[in-house]
C-alpha positions in Angstrom: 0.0 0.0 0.0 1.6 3.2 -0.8 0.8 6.9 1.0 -2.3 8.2 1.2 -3.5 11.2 -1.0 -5.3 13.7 1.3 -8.3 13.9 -0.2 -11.2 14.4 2.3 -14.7 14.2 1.1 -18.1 12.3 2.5 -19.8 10.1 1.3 -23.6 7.5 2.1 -23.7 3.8 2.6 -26.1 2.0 0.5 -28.6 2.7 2.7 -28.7 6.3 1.4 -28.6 7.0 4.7 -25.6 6.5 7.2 -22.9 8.6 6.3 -18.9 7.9 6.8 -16.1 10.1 6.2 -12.8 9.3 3.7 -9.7 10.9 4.6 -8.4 10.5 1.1 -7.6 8.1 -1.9 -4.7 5.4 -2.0 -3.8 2.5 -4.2 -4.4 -0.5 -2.6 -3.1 -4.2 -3.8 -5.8 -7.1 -2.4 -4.3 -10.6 -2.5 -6.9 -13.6 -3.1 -4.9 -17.1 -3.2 -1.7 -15.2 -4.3 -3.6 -13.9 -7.2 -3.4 -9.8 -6.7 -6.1 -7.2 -7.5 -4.6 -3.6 -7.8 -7.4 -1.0 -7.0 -7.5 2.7 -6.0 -9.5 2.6 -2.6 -10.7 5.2 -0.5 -9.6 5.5 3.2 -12.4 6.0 5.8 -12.6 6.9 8.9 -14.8 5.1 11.9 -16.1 2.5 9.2 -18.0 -0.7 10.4 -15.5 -3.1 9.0 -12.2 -3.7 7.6 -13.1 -3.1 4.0 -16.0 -2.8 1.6 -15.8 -4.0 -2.2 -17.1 -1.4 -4.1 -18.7 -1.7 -7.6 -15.6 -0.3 -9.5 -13.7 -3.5 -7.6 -16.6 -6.1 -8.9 -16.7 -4.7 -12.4 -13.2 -4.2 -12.9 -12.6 -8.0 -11.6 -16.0 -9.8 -13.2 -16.1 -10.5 -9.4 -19.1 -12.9 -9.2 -21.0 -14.0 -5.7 -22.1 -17.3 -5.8 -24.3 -18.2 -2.7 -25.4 -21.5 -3.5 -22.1 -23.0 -4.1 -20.6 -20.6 -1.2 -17.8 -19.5 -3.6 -16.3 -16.5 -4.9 -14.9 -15.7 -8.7 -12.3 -13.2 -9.6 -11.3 -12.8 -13.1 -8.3 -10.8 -15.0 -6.2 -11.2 -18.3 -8.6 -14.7 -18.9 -7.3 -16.0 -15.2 -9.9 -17.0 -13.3 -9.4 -17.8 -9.0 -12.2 -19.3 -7.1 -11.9 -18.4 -3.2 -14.4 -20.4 -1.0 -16.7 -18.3 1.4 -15.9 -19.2 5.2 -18.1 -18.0 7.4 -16.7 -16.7 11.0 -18.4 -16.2 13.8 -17.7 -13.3 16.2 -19.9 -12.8 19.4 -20.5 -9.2 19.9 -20.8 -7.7 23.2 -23.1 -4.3 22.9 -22.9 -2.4 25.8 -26.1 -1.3 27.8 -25.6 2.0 29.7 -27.7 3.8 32.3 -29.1 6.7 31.1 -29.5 8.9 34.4 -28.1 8.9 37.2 -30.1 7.2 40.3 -30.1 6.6 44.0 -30.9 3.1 44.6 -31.6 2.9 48.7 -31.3 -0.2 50.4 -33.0 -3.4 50.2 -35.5 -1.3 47.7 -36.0 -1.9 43.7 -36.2 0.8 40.8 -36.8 1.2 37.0 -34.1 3.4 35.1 -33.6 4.0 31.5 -30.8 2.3 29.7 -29.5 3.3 26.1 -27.2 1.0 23.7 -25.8 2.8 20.6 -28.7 0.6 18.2 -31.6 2.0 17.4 -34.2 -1.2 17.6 -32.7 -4.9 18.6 -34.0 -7.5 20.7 -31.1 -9.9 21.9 -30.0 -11.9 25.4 -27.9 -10.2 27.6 -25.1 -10.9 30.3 -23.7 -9.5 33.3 -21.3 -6.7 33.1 -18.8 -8.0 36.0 -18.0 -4.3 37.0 -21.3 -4.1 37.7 -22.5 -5.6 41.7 -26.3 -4.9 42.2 -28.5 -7.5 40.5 -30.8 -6.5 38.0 -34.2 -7.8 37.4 -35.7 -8.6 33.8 -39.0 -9.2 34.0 -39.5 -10.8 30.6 -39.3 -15.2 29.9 -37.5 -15.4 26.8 -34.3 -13.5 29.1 -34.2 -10.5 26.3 -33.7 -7.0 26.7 -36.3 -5.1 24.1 -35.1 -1.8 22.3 -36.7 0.9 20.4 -35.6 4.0 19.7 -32.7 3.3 21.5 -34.0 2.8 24.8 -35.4 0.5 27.3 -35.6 0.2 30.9 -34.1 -2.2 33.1 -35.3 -3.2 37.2 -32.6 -2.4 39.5 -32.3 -4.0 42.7 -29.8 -3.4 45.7 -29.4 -5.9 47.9 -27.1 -3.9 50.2 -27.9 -2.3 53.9 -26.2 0.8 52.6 -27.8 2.7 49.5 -26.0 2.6 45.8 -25.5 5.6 43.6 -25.2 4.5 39.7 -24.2 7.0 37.8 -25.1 7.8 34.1 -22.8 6.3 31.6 -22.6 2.8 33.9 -22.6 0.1 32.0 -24.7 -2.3 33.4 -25.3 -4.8 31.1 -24.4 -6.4 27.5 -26.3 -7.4 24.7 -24.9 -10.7 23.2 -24.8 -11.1 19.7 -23.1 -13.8 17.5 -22.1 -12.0 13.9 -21.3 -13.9 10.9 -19.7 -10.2 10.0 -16.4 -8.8 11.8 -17.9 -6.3 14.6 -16.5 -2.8 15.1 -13.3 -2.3 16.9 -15.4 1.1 19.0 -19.1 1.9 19.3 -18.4 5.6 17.6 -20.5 9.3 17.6 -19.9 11.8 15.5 -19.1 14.9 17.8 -20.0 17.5 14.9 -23.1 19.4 15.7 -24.8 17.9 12.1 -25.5 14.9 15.1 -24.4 12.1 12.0 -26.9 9.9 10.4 -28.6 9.9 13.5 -29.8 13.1 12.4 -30.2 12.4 8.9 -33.1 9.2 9.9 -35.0 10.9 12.4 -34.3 8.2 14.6 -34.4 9.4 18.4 -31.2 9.7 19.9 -30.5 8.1 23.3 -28.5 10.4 25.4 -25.4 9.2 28.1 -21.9 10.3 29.4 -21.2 6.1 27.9 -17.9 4.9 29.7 -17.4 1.2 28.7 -14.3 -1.3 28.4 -14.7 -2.9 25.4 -14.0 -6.6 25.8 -13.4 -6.8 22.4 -10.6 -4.1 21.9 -9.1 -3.0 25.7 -10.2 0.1 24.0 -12.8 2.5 25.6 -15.3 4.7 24.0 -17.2 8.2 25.2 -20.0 9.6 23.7 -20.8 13.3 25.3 -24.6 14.8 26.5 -24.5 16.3 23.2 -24.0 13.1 21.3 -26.4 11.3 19.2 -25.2 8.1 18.1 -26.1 5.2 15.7 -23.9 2.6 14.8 -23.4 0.5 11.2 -23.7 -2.4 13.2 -27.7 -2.2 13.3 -27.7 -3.1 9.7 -25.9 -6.5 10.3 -28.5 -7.5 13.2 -31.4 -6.6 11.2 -32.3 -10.3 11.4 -32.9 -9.8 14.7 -34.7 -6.8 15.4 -38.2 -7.1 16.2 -41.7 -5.8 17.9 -42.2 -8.2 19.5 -42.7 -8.9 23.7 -41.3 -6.3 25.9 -42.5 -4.8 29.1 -45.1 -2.4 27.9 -45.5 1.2 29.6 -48.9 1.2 31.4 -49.9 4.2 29.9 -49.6 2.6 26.5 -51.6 -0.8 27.9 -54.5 1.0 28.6 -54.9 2.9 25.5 -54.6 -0.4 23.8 -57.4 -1.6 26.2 -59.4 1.2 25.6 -59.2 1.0 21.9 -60.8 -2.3 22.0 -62.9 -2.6 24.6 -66.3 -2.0 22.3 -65.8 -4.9 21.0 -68.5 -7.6 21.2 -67.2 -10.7 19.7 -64.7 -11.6 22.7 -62.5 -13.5 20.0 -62.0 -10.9 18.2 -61.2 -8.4 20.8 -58.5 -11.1 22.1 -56.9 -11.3 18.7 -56.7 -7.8 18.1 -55.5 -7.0 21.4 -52.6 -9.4 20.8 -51.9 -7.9 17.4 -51.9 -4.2 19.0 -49.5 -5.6 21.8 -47.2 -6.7 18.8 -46.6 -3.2 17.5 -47.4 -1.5 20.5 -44.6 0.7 19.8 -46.7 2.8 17.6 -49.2 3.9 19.8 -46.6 4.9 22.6 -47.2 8.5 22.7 -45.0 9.3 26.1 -42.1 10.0 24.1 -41.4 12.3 20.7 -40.3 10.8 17.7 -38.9 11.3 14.4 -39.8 9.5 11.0 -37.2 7.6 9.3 -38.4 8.8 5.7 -36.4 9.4 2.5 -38.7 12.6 2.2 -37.8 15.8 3.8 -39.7 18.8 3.9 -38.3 21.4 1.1 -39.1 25.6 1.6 -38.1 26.5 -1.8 -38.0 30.7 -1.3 -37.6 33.5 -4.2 -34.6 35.9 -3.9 -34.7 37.3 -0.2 -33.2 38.7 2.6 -33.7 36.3 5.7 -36.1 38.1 7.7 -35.5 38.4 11.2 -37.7 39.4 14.3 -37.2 40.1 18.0 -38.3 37.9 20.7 -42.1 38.0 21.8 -41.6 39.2 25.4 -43.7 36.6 28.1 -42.3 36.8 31.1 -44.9 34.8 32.5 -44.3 31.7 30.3 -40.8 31.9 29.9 -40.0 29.2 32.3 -42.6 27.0 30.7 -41.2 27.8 27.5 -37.4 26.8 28.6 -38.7 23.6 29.8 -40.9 22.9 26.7 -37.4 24.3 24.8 -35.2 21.7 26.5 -37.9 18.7 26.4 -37.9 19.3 22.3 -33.8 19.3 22.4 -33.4 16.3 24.3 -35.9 14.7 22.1 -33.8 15.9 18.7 -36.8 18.1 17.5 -34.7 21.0 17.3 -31.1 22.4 17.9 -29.3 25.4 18.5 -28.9 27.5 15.8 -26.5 30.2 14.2 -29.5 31.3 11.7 -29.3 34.5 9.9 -33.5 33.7 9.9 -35.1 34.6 13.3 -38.7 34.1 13.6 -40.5 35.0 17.2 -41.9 32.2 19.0 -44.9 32.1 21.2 -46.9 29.7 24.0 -50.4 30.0 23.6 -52.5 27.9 26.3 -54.4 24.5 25.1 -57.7 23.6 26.2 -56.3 20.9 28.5 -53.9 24.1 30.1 -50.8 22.9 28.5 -48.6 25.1 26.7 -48.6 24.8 22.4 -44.9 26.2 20.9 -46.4 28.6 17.8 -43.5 30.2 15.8 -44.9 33.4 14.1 -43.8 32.2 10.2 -45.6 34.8 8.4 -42.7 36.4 6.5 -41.4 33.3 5.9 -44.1 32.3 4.3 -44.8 35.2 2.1 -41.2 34.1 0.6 -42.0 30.5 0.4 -42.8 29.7 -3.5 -45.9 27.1 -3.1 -45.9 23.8 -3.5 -48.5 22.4 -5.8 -48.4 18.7 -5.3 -52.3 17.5 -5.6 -54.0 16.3 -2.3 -56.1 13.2 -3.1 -59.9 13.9 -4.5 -61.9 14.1 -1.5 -64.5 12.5 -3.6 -62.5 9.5 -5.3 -61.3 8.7 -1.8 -65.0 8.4 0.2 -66.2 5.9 -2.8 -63.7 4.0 -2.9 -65.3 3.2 0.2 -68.6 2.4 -1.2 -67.6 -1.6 -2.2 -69.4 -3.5 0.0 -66.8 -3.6 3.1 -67.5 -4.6 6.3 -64.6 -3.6 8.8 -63.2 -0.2 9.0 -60.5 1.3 11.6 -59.5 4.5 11.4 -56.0 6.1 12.5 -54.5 9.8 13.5 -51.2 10.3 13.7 -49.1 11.6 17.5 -48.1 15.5 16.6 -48.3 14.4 12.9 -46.1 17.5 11.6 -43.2 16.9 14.3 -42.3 13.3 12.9 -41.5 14.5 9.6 -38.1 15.1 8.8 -37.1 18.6 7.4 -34.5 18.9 4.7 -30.7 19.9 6.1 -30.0 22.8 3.9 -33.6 24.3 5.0 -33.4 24.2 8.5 -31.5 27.2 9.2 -35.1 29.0 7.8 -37.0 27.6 10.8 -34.7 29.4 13.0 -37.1 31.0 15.7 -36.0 33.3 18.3 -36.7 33.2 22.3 -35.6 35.4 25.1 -33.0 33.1 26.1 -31.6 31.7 22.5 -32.1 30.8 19.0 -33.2 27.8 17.7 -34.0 25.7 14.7 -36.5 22.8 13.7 -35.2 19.6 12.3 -38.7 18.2 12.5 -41.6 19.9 10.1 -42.9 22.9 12.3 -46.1 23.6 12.1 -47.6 27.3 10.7 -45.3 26.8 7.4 -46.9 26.9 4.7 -46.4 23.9 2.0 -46.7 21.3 5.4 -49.8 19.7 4.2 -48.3 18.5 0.3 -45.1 17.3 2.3 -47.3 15.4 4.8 -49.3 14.2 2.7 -46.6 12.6 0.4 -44.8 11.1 3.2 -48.1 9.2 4.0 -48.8 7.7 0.8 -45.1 7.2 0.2 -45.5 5.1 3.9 -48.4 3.2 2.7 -48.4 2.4 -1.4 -47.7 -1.2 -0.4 -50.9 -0.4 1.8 -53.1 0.5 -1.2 -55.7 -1.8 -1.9 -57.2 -2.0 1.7 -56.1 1.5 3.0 -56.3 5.1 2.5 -54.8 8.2 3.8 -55.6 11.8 3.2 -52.9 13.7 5.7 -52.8 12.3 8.6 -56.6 10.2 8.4 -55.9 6.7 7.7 -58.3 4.4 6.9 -58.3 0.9 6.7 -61.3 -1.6 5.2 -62.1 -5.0 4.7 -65.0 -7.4 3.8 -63.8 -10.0 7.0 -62.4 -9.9 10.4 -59.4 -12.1 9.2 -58.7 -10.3 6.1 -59.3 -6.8 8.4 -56.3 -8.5 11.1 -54.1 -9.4 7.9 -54.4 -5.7 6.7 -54.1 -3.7 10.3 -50.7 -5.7 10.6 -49.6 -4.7 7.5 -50.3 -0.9 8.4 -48.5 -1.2 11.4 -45.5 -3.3 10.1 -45.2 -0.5 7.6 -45.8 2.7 10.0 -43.6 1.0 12.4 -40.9 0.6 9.3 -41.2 4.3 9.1 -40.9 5.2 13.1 -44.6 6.9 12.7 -46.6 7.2 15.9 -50.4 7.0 16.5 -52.4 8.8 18.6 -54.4 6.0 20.0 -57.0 8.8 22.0 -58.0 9.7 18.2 -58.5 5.9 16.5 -61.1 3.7 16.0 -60.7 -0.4 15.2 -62.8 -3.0 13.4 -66.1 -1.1 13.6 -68.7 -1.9 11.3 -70.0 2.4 10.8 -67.6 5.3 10.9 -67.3 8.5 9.9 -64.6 9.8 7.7 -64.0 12.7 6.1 -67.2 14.0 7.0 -69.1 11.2 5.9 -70.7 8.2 7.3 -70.0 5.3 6.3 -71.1 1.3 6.6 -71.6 -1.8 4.0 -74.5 -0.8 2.3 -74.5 3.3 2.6 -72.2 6.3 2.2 -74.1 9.4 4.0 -72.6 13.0 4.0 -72.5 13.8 8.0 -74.9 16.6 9.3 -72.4 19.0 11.0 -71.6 20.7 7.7 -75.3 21.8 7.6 -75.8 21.9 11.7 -75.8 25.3 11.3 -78.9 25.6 9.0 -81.0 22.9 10.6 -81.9 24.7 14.2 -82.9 27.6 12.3 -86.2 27.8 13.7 -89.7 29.7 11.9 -89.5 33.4 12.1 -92.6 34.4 14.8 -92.4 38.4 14.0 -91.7 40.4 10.7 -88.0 41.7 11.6 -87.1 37.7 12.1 -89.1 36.9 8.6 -87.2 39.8 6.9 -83.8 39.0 8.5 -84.2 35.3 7.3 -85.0 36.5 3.3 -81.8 39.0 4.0 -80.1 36.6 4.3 -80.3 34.5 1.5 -80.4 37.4 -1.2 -77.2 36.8 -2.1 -78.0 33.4 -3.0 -80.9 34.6 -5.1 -79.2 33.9 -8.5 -78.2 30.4 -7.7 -81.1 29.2 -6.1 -83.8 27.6 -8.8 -87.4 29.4 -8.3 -86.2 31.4 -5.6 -88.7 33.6 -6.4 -91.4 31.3 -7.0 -90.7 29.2 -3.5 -90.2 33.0 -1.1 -93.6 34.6 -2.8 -95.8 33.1 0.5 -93.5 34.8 3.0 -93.0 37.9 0.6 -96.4 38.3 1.2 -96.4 39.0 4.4 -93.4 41.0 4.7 -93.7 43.4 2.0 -96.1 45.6 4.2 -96.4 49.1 4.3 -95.9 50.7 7.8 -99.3 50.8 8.8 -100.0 46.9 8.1 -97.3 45.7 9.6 -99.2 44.5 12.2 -101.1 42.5 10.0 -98.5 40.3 10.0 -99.2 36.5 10.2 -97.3 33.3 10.1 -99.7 30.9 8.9 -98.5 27.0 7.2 -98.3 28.4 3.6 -95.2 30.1 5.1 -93.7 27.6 7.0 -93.8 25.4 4.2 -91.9 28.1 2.5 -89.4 28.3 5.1 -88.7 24.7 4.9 -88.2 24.4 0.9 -85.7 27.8 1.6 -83.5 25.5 4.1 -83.3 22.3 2.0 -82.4 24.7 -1.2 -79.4 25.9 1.1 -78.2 22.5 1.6 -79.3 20.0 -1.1 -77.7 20.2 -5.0 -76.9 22.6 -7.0 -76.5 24.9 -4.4 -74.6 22.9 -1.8 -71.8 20.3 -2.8 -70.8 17.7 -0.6 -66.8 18.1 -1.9 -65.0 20.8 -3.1 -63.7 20.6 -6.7 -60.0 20.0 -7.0 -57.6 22.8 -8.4 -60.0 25.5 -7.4 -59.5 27.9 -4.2 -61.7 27.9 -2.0 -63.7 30.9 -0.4 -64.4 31.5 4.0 -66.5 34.5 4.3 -67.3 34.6 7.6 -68.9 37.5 10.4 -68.9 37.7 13.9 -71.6 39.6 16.1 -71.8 40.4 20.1 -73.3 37.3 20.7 -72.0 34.5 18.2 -69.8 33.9 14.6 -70.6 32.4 11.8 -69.1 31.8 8.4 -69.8 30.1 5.0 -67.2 27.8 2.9 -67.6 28.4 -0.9 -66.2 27.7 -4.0 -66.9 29.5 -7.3 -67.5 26.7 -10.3 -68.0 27.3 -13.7 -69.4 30.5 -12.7 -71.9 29.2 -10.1 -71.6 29.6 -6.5 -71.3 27.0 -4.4 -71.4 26.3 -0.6 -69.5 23.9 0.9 -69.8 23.9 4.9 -71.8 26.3 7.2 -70.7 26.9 10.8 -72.3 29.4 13.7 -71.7 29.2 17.3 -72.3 31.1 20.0 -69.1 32.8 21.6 -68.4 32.8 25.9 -69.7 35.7 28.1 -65.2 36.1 27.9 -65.5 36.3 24.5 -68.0 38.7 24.2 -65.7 41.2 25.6 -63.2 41.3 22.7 -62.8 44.3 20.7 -64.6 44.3 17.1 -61.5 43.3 15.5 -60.9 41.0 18.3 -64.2 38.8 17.2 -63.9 39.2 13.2 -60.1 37.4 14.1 -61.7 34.7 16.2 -64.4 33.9 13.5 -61.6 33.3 11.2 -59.6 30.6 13.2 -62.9 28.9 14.8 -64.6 28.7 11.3 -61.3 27.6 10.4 -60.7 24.7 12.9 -63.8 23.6 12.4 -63.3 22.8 8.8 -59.2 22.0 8.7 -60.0 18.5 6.4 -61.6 20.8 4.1 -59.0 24.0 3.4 -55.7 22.2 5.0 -53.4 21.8 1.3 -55.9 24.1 -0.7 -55.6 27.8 -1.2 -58.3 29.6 0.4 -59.2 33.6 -0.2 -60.4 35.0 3.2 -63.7 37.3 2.7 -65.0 39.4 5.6 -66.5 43.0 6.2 -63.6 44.5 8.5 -61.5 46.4 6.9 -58.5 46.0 9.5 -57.6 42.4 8.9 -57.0 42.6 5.5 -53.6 42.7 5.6 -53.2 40.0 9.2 -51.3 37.2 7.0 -48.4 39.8 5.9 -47.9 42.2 8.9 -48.2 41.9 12.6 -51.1 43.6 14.0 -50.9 46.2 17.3 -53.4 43.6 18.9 -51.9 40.5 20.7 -54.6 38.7 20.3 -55.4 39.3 16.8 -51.8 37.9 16.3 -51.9 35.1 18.4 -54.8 33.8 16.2 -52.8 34.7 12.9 -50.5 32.3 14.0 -52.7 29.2 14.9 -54.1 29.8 11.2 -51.1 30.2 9.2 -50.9 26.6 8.5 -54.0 27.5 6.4 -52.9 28.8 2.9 -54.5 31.5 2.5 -53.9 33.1 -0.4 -55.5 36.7 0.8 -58.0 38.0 2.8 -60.7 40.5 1.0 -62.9 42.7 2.5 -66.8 42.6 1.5 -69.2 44.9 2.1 -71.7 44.1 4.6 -74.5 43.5 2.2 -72.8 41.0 0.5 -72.3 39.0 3.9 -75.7 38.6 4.6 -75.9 34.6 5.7 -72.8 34.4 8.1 -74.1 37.7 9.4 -77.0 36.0 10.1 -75.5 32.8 11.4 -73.6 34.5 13.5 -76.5 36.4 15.0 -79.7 33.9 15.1 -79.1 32.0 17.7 -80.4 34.8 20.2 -83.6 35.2 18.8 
C-alpha cells in the first residue's frame, strides 16, 4: 500500500442513509490465493469493518457472488481464481448504559432507563462483571427489548447501605453472535450535524457512555450532546423485532381502551394481541422522528432572511425553557447560528398545556408554493362504497413533528426566544407547503398499503370485507408505519367497527351518507314568529338569489307577508303556507346545486365569515364554472369572555374557529379569506398592534390562504346571520 492522497470528502452507505467520512484516496493491492487485484480505494474513517468492495472492484474484476455453491470468482487477463466463502463467527458484546443517574436505597427496587448505541434490537444479555447490584428482567424469553434506542431495566440493591449509579454505567451487555467482523469502537460523530442519526430521524439516546470494550481493551465516550447510531444495526437486522417487551402502562391502557367496544370476545383477544405486537406505535409518552427518504423542502424566491425580535412573556418563559429543552433532548430542534429569526410564542391548550407557535408569516410570504395534488376528496370516500364490512381508522401523534425537514432548509425555521435561537429539524407547524409534504410522506408510507387503506394527511383508513382479512391488513399498516418510526395517537383511533365517519361522511356496508355538521348550522334555524325575524331570514339569503332555482317562486308566501307598508305591519301573520316556504328555503341551502358535498379539485376555496356580540358564523364556498357553491356552514355562540373582545378581536376569532372547524376541508388548498372589517385585510403579511389578533394569525397560518378580501356588509348577509340567530 503506498501513501495516502489527502483527499477528504463524505460520502452515504447503501442505505442512502448512514454517512462515513474518507480521509483520502490510496492504491491499494488485495491478494486472493496469491492472485493480486490492484485497486484505487478510499480511506475512511470510523467505518463498520475492515473493507468494503465497491462496484468499481466487482466490475473491474468480473467478481461474481455465488451463494449457493458458497464460492467467490475473480477474473483478469482470462485468469480466473475461485476463493471459497468461510463463514466466521464473532460474538458481539453491545454495551447497555444507564441513562440517568439514580439513588438506589437499600433493600429497595427501581426502573431506570438504559441506552445502547442501536436503534431497535431485541437480543439476550449478560452481566457486566464491574457491575454488583443485581438487576431484574421481567421478561421469559431473558431478552432485553429496544426501540428507539431505549429501554428500561429493574434495579435492585441488595445492600444495607444505598448505591449511587451514575449515568454512563454500564450495566449490562447485549450478546450477539455475527457472521460479519464487529467494530473495533461503538463511535459518535461529535460534529453538531449529530451524523446519520440526524439524517433518519431516529431518536437519539443520550449518556456520558464509559465502557471497556471486551473486544478491543479500548474505551469509548459519547458526550450529553452526542447522538449516536452505529453501522452495526444493519448486520443485526435479522434480529430486530416488535415483539414482547414490558409495555408502559400508559400505553396498555390505551390499547385496552381502543378495544374494549368490541363484542365478539374473539375478536377483541386477537386484536389485542396484534396491538400488543406493534405496540410501539401507539406509545405516545415519548417524541419521535420518521425515518423517511422525504424531507420537507421551503423553496424561497430571492430574499433577505427576515429576522424578528423575541415576543416578550415573562410569564411563560419558564414553561417555554422547559418545553425548549424537552424538544432538544428529544432531537426536534437544535441550536442554531440562523441568519433567519422568527418570534416564538406559547399559547395555552384547552387541557392548560402550553402549544410552541413560531410566528412564520414572512417566511411564508417568501416561500414559492408547493403544488403537489392532495387526493380527490370524492375518489377517496367511494372508494369506500364496495361492499366492506370492517373499517379502523387512525390519526397520527403531533403528525407535523415526525416529519423530517430537509438539512439545507433548517436554518429557515430558525425562531428566536428570550433566552436563544433555535431551529426545527422536524416539520414545524404554521409553514406553509406542510400539508403536500405530509401528505406525500403518507402515501409514500403506505403504497404497499393501497388496496385495503387510505390516507388523506394524517386520516388513515383501513377496510375490509372480513375480520381475518381486516387482522391481515391492520398488521400490514402497522409493520409499515412502524418501518417508518410513525406514531399514533391512540386517544384519536377507532378499530374493526362496522360504521364510521370519515372525512365527514358516514359510512357502513351498504350506505355512504354525507355527516350533518356541515349543515348543523342551517338545521336549528327555527320559523320566524315576528316580521324583523321573517325579513332578516329573506336578507339573508339574497345573495343566494341567482343560484337558487325558483327562488322567487318558492319565497312569494313569505314575501307576502313582509312586503307591508308601515301601517299593516301588524297584520302580519305566520300561517303553514309560510312555513312550508321556510322549509323548501333551508333544504335549497343544503341540497344540489346549491350545496356540494366536496369541493372541486384545483379551485380555491372561499371562507367569508362575520362575527356579532353574541356568536360567529361563516360560510365555505367555492366558485365553479361561474356558479356559486357552498361547501360547509358553521355558527356558534361565543363565551360571556368572549364577548368582551374588541370588534376586530371577534372578526379574528371567526376566522380561526370557522377555520378549525373545517381544517380536512381548506388544509393543502388555497383559500381567499372574505370578511367586512377592513382591519384584517392585511393580518397574513404584517403583525397587527393587537396580541390577540396575532396570536390567532399564528394558529391559522398553516391554512394557505392566499388573501384576505374585504366585502361589504350587504354581500355577507348569511354568516351575518348565522352569527347572530341564535339569540332570537
Amino acid at each position: 500500500m503506498n501513501s495516502i492522497l489527502k483527499q477528504s470528502s463524505s460520502f452515504l452507505l447503501a442505505d442512502g442513509i448512514a454517512s462515513f467520512n474518507v480521509l483520502g484516496l490510496v492504491d491499494l493491492s488485495v491478494e486472493f490465493n496469491s492472485f493480486v487485484t490492484p485497486i484505487k480505494a478510499y480511506i475512511a474513517q470510523h467505518l463498520c469493518t475492515d473493507m468494503i468492495i465497491g462496484m468499481d472492484y466487482i466490475n473491474k474484476y468480473n467478481m461474481n457472488i455465488k451463494v449457493q455453491k458458497q464460492i467467490v470468482t475473480i477474473q483478469l487477463h482470462n485468469h480466473q481464481i475461485v476463493v471459497p466463502i468461510v463463514s466466521v463467527t464473532k460474538s458481539v458484546k453491545i454495551p447497555v448504559i444507564s441513562s440517568t443517574t439514580v439513588l438506589l436505597s437499600s433493600n429497595s427496587a427501581r426502573k431506570i432507563p438504559v441506552a445502547i448505541p442501536i436503534s431497535s434490537i431485541s437480543l439476550p444479555f449478560i452481566p457486566a462483571s464491574s457491575f454488583k447490584p443485581r438487576v431484574l428482567i421481567d421478561t421469559k424469553n431473558k431478552n432485553l427489548n429496544f426501540q428507539n434506542y431505549h429501554s428500561d431495566l429493574v434495579l435492585y440493591n441488595t445492600k444495607i447501605f444505598p448505591k449511587v449509579i451514575r449515568k454512563g454505567t454500564c450495566l449490562r451487555y447485549l450478546l450477539c453472535c455475527s457472521m460479519f467482523q464487529p467494530p473495533r469502537t461503538f463511535y459518535s460523530s461529535h460534529h453538531q450535524i449529530f451524523g446519520a442519526t440526524r439524517c433518519t430521524g431516529i431518536t437519539s439516546a443520550h449518556s456520558n457512555l464509559r465502557t471497556n470494550s471486551d473486544l478491543s481493551n479500548r474505551s469509548s465516550i459519547l458526550n450529553n450532546d452526542t447522538k449516536y447510531t452505529s453501522s452495526i444495526s444493519r448486520y443485526l437486522s435479522a434480529t430486530v423485532s416488535p415483539s414482547k417487551k414490558l409495555l408502559n402502562p400508559i400505553v396498555t391502557q390505551h390499547l385496552t381502551s381502543l378495544v374494549e367496544n368490541i363484542q365478539n370476545d374473539q375478536h377483541k383477544q386477537d386484536l389485542l394481541s396484534l396491538l400488543k405486537r406493534f405496540s410501539n406505535i401507539f406509545d405516545i409518552t415519548k417524541h419521535n422522528i420518521a425515518r423517511t427518504p422525504i424531507r420537507h423542502v421551503i423553496n424561497t424566491i430571492p430574499h433577505s432572511p427576515p429576522a424578528s425580535r423575541a415576543y416578550p412573556q415573562p410569564d411563560r418563559e419558564e414553561v417555554m425553557y422547559e418545553l425548549i429543552q424537552e424538544f432538544l433532548k428529544a432531537g426536534l430542534i437544535s441550536e442554531s447560528h440562523s441568519p433567519y429569526a422568527a418570534p416564538a410564542m406559547l399559547i395555552k391548550k384547552k387541557d392548560n398545556s402550553f402549544r410552541l407557535v413560531v410566528d412564520y408569516k414572512k417566511l411564508n410570504v417568501i416561500t414559492i408554493k408547493d403544488s403537489s395534488p392532495l387526493p380527490n376528496m370524492e375518489d377517496t370516500i367511494f372508494k369506500l362504497g364496495k361492499g366492506f364490512i370492517y373499517f379502523s381508522k387512525f390519526d397520527l401523534k403531533s403528525g407535523f413533528y415526525q416529519i423530517p425537514i430537509n438539512e439545507n432548509d433548517k436554518e429557515k425555521t430558525a425562531f428566536i426566544t428570550p433566552f436563544g435561537l433555535y431551529q426545527f429539524n422536524v416539520l414545524p407547524m404554521g409553514l406553509r407547503n406542510s400539508p403536500p409534504t405530509f401528505q406525500k410522506v403518507m402515501t409514500e408510507t403506505l403504497k404497499a398499503c393501497r388496496p385495503f387503506s387510505l390516507v388523506y394527511l394524517d386520516d388513515i383508513i383501513v377496510f375490509s370485507k372480513s375480520f381475518s382479512d381486516h387482522l391481515n391488513h391492520l398488521a400490514h399498516v402497522f409493520s409499515a408505519l412502524q418501518d417508518k418510526s410513525l406514531l399514533l395517537n391512540p386517544l384519536k383511533c377507532e378499530l374493526a367497527v362496522q360504521r364510521i365517519n370519515y372525512l365527514g361522511h358516514t359510512i357502513t356496508k351498504n350506505s355512504i351518507q354525507p355527516m350533518n355538521d356541515k349543515i348543523e348550522a342551517i338545521l336549528p334555524i327555527q320559523e320566524p314568529r315576528t316580521l324583523a325575524q321573517a325579513n332578516r331570514f329573506l336578507g339573508s339569503l339574497g345573495w343566494y338569489r341567482k343560484f337558487l332555482p325558483k327562488f322567487a317562486e318558492v319565497a312569494a308566501p313569505i314575501h307576502s307577508v313582509t312586503n307591508l307598508m308601515r301601517a299593516n305591519r301588524r297584520k302580519f301573520k305566520w300561517q303553514p303556507v309560510q312555513s312550508k316556504a321556510f322549509h323548501q328555503l333551508k333544504e335549497l341551502l343544503t341540497t344540489e346545486p346549491l350545496f356540494l358535498h366536496f369541493p372541486v379539485d384545483d379551485l380555491p376555496l372561499i371562507l367569508t365569515t362575520d362575527a356579532s356580540d353574541i356568536g360567529i358564523g361563516g360560510v365555505l364556498q367555492q366558485e365553479a364554472n361561474g356558479q356559486l357553491r357552498n361547501l360547509y356552514y358553521h355558527s356558534q355562540v361565543i363565551t360571556p369572555c368572549q364577548r368582551k373582545y374588541s370588534t376586530i378581536e371577534k372578526e379574528a376569532l371567526a376566522m380561526y374557529k370557522c377555520l378549525d372547524r373545517i381544517c380536512s376541508f381548506v388544509l393543502g388548498r388555497t383559500i381567499i379569506i372574505m370578511t367586512d372589517h377592513c382591519p384584517l385585510c392585511y393580518i397574513m403579511q404584517k403583525s397587527i398592534k393587537n396580541n390577540r389578533v396575532n396570536r390567532i394569525t399564528h394558529l391559522i397560518q398553516e391554512s394557505n390562504i392566499d388573501k384576505v378580501v374585504h366585502i361589504r356588509g350587504q354581500y355577507n348577509c348569511l354568516p351575518d346571520y348565522l352569527s347572530r340567530y341564535s339569540k332570537e
